[in-house]
TORLOMAR-251326 format. One record per residue (C-alpha): residue in three letters; y, z, x. Coordinates in steps of 0.02 Angstrom, whole numbers, padded with zeros to 5 digits, always signed. Layout:
<atoms>
ALAYZX ...
</atoms>
This chain:
<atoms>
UNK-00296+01200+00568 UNK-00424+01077+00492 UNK-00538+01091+00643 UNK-00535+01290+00601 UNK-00596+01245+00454 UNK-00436+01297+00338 UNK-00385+01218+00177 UNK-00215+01101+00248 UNK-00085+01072+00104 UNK-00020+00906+00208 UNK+00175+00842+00156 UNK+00220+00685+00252 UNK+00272+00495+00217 UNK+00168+00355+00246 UNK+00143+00313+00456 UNK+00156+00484+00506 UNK-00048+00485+00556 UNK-00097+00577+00404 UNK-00266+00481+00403 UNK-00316+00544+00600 UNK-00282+00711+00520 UNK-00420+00725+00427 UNK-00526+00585+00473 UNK-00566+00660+00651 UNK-00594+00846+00611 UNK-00714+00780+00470 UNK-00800+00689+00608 UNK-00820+00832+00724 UNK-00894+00957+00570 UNK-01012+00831+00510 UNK-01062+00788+00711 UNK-01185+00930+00686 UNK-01296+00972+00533 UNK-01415+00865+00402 UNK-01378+00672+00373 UNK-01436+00564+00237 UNK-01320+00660+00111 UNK-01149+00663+00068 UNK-01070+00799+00149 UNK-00902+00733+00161 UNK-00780+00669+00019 UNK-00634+00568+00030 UNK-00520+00526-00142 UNK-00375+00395-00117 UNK-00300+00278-00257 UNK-00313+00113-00223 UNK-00441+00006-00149 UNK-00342-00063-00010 UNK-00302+00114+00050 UNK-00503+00162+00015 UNK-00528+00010+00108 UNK-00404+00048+00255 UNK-00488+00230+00270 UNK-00660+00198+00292 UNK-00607+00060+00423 UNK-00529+00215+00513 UNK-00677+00319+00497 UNK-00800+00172+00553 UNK-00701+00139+00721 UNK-00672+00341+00759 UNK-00859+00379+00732 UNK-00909+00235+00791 UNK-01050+00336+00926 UNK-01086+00496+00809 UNK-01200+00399+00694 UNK-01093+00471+00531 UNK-01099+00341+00419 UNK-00972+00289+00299 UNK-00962+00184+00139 UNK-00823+00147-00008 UNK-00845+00160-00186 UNK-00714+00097-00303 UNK-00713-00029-00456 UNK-00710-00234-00455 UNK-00854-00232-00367 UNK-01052-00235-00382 UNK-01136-00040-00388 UNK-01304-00075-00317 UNK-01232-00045-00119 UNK-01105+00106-00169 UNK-01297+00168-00281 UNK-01389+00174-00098 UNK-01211+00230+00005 UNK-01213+00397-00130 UNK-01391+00436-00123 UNK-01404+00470+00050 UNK-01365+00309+00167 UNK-01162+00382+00189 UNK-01110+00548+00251 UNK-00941+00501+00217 UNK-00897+00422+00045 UNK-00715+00356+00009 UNK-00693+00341-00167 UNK-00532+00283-00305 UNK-00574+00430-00468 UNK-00621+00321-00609 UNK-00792+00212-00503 UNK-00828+00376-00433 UNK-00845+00472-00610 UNK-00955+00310-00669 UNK-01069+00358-00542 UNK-01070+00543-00586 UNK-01092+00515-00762 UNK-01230+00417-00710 UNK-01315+00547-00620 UNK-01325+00425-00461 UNK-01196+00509-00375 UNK-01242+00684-00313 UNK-01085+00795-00239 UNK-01181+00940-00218 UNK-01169+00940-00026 UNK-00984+00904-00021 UNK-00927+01015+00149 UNK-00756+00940+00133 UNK-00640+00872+00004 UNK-00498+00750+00036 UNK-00370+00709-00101 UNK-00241+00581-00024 UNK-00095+00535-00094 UNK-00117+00656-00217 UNK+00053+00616-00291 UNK+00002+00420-00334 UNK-00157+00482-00402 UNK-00034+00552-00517 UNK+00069+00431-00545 UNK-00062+00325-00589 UNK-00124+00451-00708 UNK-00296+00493-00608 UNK-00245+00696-00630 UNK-00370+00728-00768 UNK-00499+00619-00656 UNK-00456+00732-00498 UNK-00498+00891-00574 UNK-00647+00814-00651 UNK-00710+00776-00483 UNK-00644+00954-00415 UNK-00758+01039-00522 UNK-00898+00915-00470 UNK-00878+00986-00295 UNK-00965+01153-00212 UNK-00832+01283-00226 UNK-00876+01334-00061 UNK-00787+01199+00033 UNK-00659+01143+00141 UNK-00504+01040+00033 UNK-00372+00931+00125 UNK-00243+00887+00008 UNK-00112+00756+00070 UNK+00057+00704-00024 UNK+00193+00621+00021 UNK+00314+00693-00106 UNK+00289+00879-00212 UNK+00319+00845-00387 UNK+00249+01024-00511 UNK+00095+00959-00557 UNK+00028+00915-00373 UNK+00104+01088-00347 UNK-00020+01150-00494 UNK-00164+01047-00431 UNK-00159+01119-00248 UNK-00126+01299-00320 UNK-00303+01247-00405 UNK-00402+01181-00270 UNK-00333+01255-00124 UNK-00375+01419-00045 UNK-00239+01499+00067 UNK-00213+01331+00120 UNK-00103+01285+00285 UNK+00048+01177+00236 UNK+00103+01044+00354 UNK+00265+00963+00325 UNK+00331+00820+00407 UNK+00513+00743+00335 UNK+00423+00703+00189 UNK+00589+00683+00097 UNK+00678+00551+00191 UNK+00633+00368+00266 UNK+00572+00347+00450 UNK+00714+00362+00560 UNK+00629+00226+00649 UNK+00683+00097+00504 UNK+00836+00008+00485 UNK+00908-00004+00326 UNK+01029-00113+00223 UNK+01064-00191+00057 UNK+01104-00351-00005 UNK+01202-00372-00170 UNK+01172-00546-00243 UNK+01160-00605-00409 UNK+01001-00623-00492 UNK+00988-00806-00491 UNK+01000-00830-00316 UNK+00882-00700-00240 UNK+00739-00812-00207 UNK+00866-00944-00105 UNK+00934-00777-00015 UNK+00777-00713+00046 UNK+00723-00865+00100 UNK+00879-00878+00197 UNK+00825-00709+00267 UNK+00667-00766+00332 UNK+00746-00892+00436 UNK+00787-00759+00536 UNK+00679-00633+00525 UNK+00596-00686+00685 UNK+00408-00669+00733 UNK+00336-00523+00659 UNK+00266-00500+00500 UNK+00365-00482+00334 UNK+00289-00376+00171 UNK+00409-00436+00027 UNK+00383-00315-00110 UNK+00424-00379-00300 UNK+00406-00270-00453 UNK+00272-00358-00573 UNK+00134-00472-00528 UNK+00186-00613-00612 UNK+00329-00630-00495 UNK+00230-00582-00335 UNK+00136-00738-00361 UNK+00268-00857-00416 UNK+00380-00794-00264 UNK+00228-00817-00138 UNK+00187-00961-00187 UNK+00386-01023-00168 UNK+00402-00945-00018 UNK+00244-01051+00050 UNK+00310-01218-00009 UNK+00464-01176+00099 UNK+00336-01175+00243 UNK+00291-00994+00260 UNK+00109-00959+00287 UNK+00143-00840+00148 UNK-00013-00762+00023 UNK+00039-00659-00122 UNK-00061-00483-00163 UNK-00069-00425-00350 UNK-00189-00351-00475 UNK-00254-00505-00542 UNK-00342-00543-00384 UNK-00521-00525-00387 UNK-00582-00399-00237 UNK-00651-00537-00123 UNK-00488-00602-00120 UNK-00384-00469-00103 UNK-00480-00412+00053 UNK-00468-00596+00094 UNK-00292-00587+00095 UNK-00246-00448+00189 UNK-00363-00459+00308 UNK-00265-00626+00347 UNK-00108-00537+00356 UNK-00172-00415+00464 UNK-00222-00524+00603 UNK-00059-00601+00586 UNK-00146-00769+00509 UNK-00014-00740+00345 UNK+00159-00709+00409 UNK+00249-00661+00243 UNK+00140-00553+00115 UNK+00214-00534-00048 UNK+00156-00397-00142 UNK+00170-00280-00299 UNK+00166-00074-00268 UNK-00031-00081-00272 UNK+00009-00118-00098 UNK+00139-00005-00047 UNK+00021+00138+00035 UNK-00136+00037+00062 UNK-00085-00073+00188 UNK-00072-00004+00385 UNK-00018-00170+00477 UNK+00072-00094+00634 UNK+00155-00297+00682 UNK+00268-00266+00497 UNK+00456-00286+00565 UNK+00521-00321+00406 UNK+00490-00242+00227 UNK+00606-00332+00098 UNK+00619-00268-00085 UNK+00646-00407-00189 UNK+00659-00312-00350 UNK+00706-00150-00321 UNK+00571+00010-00347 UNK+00576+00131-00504 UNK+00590+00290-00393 UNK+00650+00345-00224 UNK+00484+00373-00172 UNK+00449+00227-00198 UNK+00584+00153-00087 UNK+00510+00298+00023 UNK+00337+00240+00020 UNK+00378+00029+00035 UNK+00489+00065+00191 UNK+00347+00157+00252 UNK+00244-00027+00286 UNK+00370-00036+00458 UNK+00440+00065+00567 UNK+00254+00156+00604 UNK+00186+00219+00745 UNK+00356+00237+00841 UNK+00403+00063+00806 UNK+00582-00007+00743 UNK+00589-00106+00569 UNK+00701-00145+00444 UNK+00701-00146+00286 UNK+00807-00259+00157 UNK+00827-00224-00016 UNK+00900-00360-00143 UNK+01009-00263-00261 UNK+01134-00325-00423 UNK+01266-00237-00508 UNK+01117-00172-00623 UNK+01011-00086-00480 UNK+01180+00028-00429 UNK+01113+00169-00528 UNK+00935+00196-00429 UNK+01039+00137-00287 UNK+01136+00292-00285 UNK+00982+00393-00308 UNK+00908+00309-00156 UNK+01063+00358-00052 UNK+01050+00538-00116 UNK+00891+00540-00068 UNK+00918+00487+00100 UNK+01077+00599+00119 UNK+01196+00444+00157 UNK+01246+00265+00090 UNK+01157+00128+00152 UNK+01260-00024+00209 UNK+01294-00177+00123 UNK+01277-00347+00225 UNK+01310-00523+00174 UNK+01203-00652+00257 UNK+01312-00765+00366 UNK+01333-00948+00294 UNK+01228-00910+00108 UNK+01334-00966-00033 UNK+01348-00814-00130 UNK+01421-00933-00281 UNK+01307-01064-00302 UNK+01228-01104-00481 UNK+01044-01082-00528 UNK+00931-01230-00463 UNK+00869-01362-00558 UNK+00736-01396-00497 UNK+00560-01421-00585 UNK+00444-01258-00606 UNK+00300-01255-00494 UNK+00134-01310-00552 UNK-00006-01172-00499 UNK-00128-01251-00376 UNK-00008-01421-00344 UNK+00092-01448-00191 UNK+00273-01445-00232 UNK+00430-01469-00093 UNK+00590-01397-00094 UNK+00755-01502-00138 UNK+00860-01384-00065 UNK+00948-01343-00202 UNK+00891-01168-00281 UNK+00763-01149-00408 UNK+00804-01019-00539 UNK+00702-00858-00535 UNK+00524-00866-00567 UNK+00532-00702-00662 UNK+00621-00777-00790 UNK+00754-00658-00901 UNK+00636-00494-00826 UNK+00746-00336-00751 UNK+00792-00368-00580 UNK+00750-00235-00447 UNK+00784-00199-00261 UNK+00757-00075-00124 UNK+00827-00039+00050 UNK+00880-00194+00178 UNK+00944-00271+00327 UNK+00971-00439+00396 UNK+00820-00491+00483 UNK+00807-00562+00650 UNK+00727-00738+00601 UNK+00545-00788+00543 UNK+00449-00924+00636 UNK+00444-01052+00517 UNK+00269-01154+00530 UNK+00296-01357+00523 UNK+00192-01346+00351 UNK+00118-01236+00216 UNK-00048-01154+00253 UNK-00118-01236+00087 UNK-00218-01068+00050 UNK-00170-00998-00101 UNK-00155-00849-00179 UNK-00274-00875-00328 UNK-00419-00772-00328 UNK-00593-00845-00301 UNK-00729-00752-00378 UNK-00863-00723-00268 UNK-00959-00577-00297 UNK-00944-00435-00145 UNK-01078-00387-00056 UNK-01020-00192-00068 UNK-00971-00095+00055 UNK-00991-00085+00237 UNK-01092+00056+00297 UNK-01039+00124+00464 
</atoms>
C-alpha cells in the first residue's frame, strides 16, 4: 500500500517490522528524482529510536546513494545545518530540534514527498502533539503521510483524521503482548527487590537482559549495584549526555554490556534482537507501557520473557495489565530466595568508587519512592563475568560530531 503511494494508518506493537514498512518504500520513491533536498521526512520521539532509524535506512540504501542524517537536541547544529540544506534526502527528526531549525529558516520542508510520524502515540504522551501539527503544516499538502502507533488513544485518532487522506489502516495485535514472550510476576516486598533480581540474573543465562526501573535516579543506582555484583551492567537515563548514551547502547548492542538498566526513554528506541530477558523492576504507569517494555524481547520470531517485580501496592495496574492481555499472568517464587529477610545494612554506594557486596542486602536505592513492576518470569541464568567491567554509567561530555550521513 505504501509502495502505491497511499497514506497507511499503521497499528502494531513494537518488533512487528514497522520500521521496514516505511523505510523501504521511501527508498524505492526517492530511488528516482532530484537529490540534494529533503524529500523525505521521518518524525520519531526519542533520540535512540531517531538514532535506531536512520541506522536502518543507512544499511537498506546502502547502494541507492539516498542519503540520510538525524536531527534531534543534545547535540551540536552545524552537521544537522548542512544534513537540512541539501546533503540528506532523508531527515529523521524528534519535534522540538526540528522546529529550532524551522524557526530558524535553516530547515526547508518544502520538498517533503513523504511524511512519517512514528509512534505517534509517545509523541503524545510526551506532549509533542502541538509540535506535530506544527510540523504538519510545515509540510507540502501534496504528500504521502505514514502514520505508525502502537496503541489508538482519541487524539492520535484526531491527528490521523487531520493528516491522513483515505489512508490504508494496517493492524497488527496492537492490543496485546507478543505471543512470542513469556510472562510472569514476582511479588516481593519492596526492600528486597534489588537482592531478588539479582538472584534472577544468576539464572538468566547468556543473553542479554534490559531491566527497566521507573525514574532515573534509580536506573543508575540499580546499574551501578548490579555491576558491583559482577554484571557488565551500564545504566541508560536522561541525565546522560548524547555521547554517552550512544556509547552505551552501542555496547549493549554488540553484546559488550550484558544487563542494561534503563528508564522508559528506552522502551521503544532500542532494537537489540539477542534481549532474552526484559525485567520491570518498578512496574510501568500504563498497560502500554508494559506493552511497549515487553516489546525489547521476543522480536523477530524469537522467545523471551519477561519478569515484572510487583508488591501488594502494584495489584491495581496489575489487574489492568491482565485485562489488557485477556488473562492473569502467573506468579512465581524464585527457588531458594528468602522472601523474609530484613533490609541490608550495608553502606550506600559512593558514585565513581568501587564498592563489593557483603552478601547481605542493601536497602533500595530509591529510597521511600513508589515501587513499580511489570510482567515476569524466572530467567534461565546470566553469565556472571569474574569482575565488574569498571565502565560506568556517568556521562562524559564530549561534544558529538553530528550525525552520520549515509
Amino acid at each position: 500500500m505504501a509502495l502505491e503511494g497511499r497514506d497507511v494508518l499503521g497499528l502494531a506493537q513494537t518488533g512487528t517490522g514497522k520500521t521496514a514498512a516505511f523505510a523501504l518504500p521511501i527508498l524505492q520513491k526517492l530511488i528516482v528524482g532530484p537529490r540534494g533536498k529533503v524529500r523525505a521526512l521521518v518524525v520519531a520521539p526519542t533520540r535512540e529510536l531517531a538514532e535506531q532509524i536512520h541506522t536502518t535506512f543507512e544499511t537498506l540504501g546502502f547502494r541507492t546513494g539516498l542519503r540520510s542524517a538525524t536531527v534531534y537536541g543534545g547535540v551540536g547544529m552545524q552537521k544537522q545545518e548542512h544534513a537540512l540544506r541539501g546533503r540528506a534526502e532523508i531527515i529523521v527528526a524528534c519535534p522540538g530540534r526540528l522546529l529550532d531549525h524551522c524557526d530558524q529558516r535553516i530547515a526547508n520542508l518544502t520538498g517533503v514527498e513523504v511524511l512519517v510520524l512514528d509512534e505517534a502515540d509517545q509523541m503524545f504522551d510526551m506532549g509533542f502533539l502541538p509540535s506535530i501539527r506544527r510540523i504538519v503544516a510545515l509540510v507540502p499538502r501534496q504528500r504521502q503521510t505514514l502514520l505508525f502507533s502502537a496503541t489508538m488513544p482519541q487524539d492520535i485518532r484526531h491527528l490521523a483524521h487531520e493528516c491522513l487522506r483515505d489512508p490504508a489502516t494496517v493492524q497488527v495485535d496492537h492490543e496485546t503482548p507478543l505471543t512470542t514472550v513469556t510472562h510472569a510476576l514476582y511479588p516481593v516486598k519492596e526492600h528486597l527487590k534489588a537482592a531478588l533480581l539479582l538472584e534472577l540474573l544468576k539464572h538468566a543465562g547468556e543473553g542479554s537482559v534490559l531491566v527497566f526501573t521507573r525514574t532515573k535516579h534509580r536506573a543508575k543506582k540499580l546499574g551501578q549495584r548490579v555491576q558491583a555484583a559482577g554484571y557488565r551492567a551500564e545504566s541508560l537515563q536522561g541525565n546522560l549526555s548524547q555521547n554517552r548514551r550512544k556509547a552505551v547502547m552501542d555496547s549493549f548492542r554488540d553484546g559488550s554490556t550484558q544487563v542494561l538498566v534503563a528508564t522508559d526513554i528506552a522502551a521503544r528506541g532500542i532494537d537489540v534482537s539477542q534481549i532474552t530477558h526484559v525485567i520491570n523492576f518498578d512496574i510501568p504507569n500504563t498497560p502500554e507501557a508494559y506493552t511497549h517494555r515487553i516489546g525489547r524481547t521476543g522480536r523477530a520470531a524469537k522467545t523471551g520473557d519477561a519478569f515484572t517485580l510487583v508488591t501488594d501496592a502494584d495489584n491495581e495496574m496489575v489487574r489492568a495489565i491482565e485485562r489488557r492481555m485477556g488473562k492473569p499472568i502467573e506468579r512465581k517464587r524464585q527457588e531458594g530466595f528468602d522472601y523474609n529477610k530484613a533490609g541490608d545494612a550495608a553502606p550506600a554506594h559512593k558514585p565513581g568508587g568501587q564498592h563489593h557486596s557483603h552478601g547481605g542486602q542493601r536497602h533500595h536505592q530509591g529510597g521511600g519512592q513508589r515501587q513499580h513492576s511489570g510482567s515476569g518470569q524466572a530467567p534461565s541464568g546470566v553469565h556472571r563475568p569474574a569482575a565488574p567491567s569498571g565502565h560506568r554509567g556517568g556521562g562524559h561530555r564530549r561534544r558529538r560530531r553530528g550525525p552520520r550521513l549515509g
